[in-house]
PyMOL CGO cylinders between C-alpha atoms (Angstrom):
from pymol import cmd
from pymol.cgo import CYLINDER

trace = [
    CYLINDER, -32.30, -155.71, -257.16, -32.78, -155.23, -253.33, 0.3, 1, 1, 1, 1, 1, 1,
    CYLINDER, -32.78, -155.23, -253.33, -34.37, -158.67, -251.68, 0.3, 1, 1, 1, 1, 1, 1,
    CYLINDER, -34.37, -158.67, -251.68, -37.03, -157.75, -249.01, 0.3, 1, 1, 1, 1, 1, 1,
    CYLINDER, -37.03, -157.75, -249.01, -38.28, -159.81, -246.04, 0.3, 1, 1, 1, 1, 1, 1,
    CYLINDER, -38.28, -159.81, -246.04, -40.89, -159.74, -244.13, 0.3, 1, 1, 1, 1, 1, 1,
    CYLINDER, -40.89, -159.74, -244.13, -42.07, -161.10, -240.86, 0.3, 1, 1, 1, 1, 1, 1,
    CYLINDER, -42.07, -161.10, -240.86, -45.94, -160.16, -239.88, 0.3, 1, 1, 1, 1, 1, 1,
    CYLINDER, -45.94, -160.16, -239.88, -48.01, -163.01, -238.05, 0.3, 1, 1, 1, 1, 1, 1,
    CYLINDER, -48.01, -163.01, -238.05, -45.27, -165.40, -238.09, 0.3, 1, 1, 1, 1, 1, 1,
    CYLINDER, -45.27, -165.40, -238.09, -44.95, -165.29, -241.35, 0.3, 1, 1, 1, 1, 1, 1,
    CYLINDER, -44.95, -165.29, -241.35, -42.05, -164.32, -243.46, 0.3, 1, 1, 1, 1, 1, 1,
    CYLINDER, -42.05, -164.32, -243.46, -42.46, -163.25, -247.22, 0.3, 1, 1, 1, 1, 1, 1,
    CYLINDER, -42.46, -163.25, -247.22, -39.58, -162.69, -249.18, 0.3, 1, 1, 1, 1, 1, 1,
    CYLINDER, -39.58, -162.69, -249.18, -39.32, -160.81, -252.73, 0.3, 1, 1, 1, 1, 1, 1,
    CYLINDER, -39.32, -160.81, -252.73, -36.74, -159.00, -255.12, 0.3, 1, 1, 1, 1, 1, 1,
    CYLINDER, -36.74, -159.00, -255.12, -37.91, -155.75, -255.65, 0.3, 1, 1, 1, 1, 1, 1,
    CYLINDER, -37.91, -155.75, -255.65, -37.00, -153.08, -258.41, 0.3, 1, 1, 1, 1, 1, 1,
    CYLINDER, -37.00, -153.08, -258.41, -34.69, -150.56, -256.78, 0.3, 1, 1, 1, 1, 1, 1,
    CYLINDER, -34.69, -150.56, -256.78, -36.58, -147.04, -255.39, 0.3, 1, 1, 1, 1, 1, 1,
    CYLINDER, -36.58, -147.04, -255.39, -38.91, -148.66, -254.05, 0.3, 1, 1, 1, 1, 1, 1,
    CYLINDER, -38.91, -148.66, -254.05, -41.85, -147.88, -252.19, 0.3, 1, 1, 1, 1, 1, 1,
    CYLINDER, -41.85, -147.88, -252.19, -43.63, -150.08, -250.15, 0.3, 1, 1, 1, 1, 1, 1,
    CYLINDER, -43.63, -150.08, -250.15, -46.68, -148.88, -249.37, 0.3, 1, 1, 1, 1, 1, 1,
    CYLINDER, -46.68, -148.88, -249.37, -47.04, -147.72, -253.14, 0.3, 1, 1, 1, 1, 1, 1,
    CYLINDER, -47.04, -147.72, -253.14, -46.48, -151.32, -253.94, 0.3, 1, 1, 1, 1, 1, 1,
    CYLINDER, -46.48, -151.32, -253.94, -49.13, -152.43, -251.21, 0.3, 1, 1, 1, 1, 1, 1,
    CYLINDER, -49.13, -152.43, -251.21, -51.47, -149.82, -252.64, 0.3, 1, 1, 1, 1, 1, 1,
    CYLINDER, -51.47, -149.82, -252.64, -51.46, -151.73, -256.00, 0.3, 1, 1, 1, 1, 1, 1,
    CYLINDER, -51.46, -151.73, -256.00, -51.42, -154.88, -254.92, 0.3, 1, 1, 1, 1, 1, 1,
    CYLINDER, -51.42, -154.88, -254.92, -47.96, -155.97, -255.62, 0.3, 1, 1, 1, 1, 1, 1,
    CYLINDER, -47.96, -155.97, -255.62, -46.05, -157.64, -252.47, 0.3, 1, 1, 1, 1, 1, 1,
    CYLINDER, -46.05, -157.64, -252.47, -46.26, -157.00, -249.79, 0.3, 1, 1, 1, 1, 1, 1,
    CYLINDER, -46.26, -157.00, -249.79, -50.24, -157.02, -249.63, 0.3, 1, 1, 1, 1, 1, 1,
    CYLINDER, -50.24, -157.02, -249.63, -52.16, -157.74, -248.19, 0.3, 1, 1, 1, 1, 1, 1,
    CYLINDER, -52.16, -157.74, -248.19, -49.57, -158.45, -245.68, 0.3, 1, 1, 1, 1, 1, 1,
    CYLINDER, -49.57, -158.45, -245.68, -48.36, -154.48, -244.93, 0.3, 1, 1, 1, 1, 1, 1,
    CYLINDER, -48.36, -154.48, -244.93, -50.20, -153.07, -242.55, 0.3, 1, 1, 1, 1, 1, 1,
    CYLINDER, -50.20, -153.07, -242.55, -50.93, -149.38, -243.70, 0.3, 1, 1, 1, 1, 1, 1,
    CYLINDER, -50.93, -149.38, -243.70, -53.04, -146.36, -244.11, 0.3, 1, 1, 1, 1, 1, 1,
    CYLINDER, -53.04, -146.36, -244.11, -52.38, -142.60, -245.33, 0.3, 1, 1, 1, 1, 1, 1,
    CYLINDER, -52.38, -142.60, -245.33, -49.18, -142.99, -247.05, 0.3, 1, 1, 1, 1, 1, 1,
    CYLINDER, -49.18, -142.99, -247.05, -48.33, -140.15, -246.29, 0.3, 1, 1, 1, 1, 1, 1,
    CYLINDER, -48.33, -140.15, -246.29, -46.37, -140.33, -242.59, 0.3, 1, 1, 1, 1, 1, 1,
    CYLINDER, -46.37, -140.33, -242.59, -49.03, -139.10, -240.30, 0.3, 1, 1, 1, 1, 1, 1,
    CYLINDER, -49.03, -139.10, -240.30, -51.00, -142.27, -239.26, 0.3, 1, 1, 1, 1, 1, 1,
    CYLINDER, -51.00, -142.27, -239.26, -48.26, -144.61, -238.34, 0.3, 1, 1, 1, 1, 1, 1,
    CYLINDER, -48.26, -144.61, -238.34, -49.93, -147.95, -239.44, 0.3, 1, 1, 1, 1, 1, 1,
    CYLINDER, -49.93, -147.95, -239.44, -47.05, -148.30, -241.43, 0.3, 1, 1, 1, 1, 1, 1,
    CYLINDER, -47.05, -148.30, -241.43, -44.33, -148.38, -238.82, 0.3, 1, 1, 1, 1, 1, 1,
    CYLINDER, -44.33, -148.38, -238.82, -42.16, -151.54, -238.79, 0.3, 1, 1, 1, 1, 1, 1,
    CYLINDER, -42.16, -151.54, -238.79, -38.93, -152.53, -236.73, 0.3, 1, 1, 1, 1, 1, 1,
    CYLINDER, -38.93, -152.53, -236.73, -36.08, -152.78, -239.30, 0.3, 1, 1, 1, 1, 1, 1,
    CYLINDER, -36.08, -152.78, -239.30, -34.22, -156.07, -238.14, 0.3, 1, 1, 1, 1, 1, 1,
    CYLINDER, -34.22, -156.07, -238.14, -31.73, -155.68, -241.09, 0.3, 1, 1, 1, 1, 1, 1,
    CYLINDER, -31.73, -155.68, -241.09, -30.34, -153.24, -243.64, 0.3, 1, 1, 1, 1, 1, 1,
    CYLINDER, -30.34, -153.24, -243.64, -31.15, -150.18, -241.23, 0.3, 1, 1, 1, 1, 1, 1,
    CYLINDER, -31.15, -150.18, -241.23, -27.51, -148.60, -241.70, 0.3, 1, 1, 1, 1, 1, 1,
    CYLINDER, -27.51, -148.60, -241.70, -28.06, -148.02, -245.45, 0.3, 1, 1, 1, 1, 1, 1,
    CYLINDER, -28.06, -148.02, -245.45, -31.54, -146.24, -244.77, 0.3, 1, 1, 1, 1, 1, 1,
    CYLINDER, -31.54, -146.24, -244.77, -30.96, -142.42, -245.05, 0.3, 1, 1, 1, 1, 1, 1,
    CYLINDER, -30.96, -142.42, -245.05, -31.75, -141.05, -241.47, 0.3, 1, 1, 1, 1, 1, 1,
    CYLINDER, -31.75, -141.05, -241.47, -35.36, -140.46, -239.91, 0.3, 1, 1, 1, 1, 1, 1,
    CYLINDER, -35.36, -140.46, -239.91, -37.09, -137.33, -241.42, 0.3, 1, 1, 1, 1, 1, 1,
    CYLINDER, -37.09, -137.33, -241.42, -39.41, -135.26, -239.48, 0.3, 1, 1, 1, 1, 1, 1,
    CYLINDER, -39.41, -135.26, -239.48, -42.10, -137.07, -240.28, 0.3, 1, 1, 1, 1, 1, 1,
    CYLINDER, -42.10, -137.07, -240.28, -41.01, -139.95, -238.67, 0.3, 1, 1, 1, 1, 1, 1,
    CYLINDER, -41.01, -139.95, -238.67, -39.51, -137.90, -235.51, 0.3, 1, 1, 1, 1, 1, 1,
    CYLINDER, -39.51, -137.90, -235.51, -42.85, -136.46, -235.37, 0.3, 1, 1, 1, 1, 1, 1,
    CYLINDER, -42.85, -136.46, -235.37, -44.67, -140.15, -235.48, 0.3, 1, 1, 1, 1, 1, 1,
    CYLINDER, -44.67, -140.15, -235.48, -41.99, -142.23, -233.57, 0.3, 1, 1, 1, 1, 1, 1,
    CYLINDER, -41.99, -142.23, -233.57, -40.27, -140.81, -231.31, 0.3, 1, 1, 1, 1, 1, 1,
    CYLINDER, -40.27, -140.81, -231.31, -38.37, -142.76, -229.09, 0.3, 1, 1, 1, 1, 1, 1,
    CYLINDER, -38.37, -142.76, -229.09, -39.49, -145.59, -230.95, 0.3, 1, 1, 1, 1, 1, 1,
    CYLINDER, -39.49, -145.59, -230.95, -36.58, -144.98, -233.58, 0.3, 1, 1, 1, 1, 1, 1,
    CYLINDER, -36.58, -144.98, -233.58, -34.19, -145.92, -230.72, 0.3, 1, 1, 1, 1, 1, 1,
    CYLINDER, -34.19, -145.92, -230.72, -36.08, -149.04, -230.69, 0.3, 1, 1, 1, 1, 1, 1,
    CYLINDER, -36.08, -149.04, -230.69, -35.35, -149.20, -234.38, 0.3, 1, 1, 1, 1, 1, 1,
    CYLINDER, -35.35, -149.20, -234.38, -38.99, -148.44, -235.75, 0.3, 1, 1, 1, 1, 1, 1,
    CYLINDER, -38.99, -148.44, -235.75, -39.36, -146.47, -239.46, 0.3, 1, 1, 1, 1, 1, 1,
    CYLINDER, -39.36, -146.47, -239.46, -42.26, -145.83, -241.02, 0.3, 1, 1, 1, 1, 1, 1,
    CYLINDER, -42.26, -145.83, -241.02, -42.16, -147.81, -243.90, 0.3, 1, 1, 1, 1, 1, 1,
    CYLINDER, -42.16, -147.81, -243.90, -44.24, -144.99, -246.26, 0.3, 1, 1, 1, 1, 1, 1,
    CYLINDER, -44.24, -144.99, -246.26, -41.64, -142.86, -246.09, 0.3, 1, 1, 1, 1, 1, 1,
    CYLINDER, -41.64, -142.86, -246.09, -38.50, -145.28, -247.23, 0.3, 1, 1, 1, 1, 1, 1,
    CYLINDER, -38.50, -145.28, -247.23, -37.25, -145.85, -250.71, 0.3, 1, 1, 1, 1, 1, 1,
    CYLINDER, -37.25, -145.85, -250.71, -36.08, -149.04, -250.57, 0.3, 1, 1, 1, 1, 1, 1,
    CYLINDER, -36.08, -149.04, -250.57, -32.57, -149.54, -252.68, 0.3, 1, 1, 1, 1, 1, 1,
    CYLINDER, -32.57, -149.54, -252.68, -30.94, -152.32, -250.29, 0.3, 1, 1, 1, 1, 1, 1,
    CYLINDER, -30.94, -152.32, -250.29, -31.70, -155.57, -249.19, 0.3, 1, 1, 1, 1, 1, 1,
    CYLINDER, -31.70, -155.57, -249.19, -33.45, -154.93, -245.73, 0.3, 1, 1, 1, 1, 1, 1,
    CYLINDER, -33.45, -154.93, -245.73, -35.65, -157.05, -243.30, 0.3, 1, 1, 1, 1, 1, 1,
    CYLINDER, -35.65, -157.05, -243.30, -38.76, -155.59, -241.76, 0.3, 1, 1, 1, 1, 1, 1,
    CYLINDER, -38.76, -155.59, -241.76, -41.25, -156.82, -238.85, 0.3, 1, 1, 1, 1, 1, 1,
    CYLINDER, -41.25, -156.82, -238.85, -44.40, -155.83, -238.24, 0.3, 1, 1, 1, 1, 1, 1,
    CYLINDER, -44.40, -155.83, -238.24, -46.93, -156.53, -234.91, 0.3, 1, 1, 1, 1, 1, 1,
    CYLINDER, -46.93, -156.53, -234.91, -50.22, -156.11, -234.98, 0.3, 1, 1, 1, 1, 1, 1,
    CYLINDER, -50.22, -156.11, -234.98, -50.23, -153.40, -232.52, 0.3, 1, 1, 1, 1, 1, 1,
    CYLINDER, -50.23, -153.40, -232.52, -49.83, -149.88, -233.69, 0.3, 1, 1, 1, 1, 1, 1,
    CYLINDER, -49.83, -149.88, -233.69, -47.03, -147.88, -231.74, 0.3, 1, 1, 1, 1, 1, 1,
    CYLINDER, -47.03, -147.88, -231.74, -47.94, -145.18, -229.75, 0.3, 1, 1, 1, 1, 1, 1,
    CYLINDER, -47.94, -145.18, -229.75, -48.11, -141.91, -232.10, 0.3, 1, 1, 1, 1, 1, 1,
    CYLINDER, -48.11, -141.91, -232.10, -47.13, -138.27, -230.71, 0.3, 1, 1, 1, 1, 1, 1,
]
cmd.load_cgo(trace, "trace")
């Protein structure tokens, strides 16, 4: 089962997660990582969700156009938008507390 950490605040949480999964689905229901994940729609249009991926970002399929649309140049900087990932690797995530600049 993939292992996911996560740095908000200067915090790190750290869980095993069932493989396929979402999480912002997981955050909606209260299962890790709320109320840490920063979030909104769900859906890839607000970009609350967006997080730099400090590890595990060459097993993520590529950016879809949602996330082109959202991000930008911002994918350079290794942003995703965590709504739209299915998570079935071990991967490390950060997440500020300022919102990145939508399109």
């Amino acid at each position: 089962m993939p292992v996911v950490v996560f740095r908000r605040n200067g915090q790190t949480y750290r869980e095993e997660v069932k493989a396929n999964t979402n999480l912002v689905v997981r955050a909606g229901i209260k299962q890790f990582p709320f109320p840490h994940l920063r979030y909104e729609c769900g859906m890839g249009k607000c970009a609350h969700c967006a997080c730099r991926v400090l590890a595990g970002q060459a097993q993520l399929p590529a950016p879809n156009w949602k996330e082109k649309k959202q991000l930008g140049d911002r994918l350079d900087a290794g942003y995703r938008l965590v709504c739209q990932l299915w998570i079935d690797h071990d991967i490390e995530l950060e997440q500020g507390d300022e919102l990145p600049e939508t399109r």
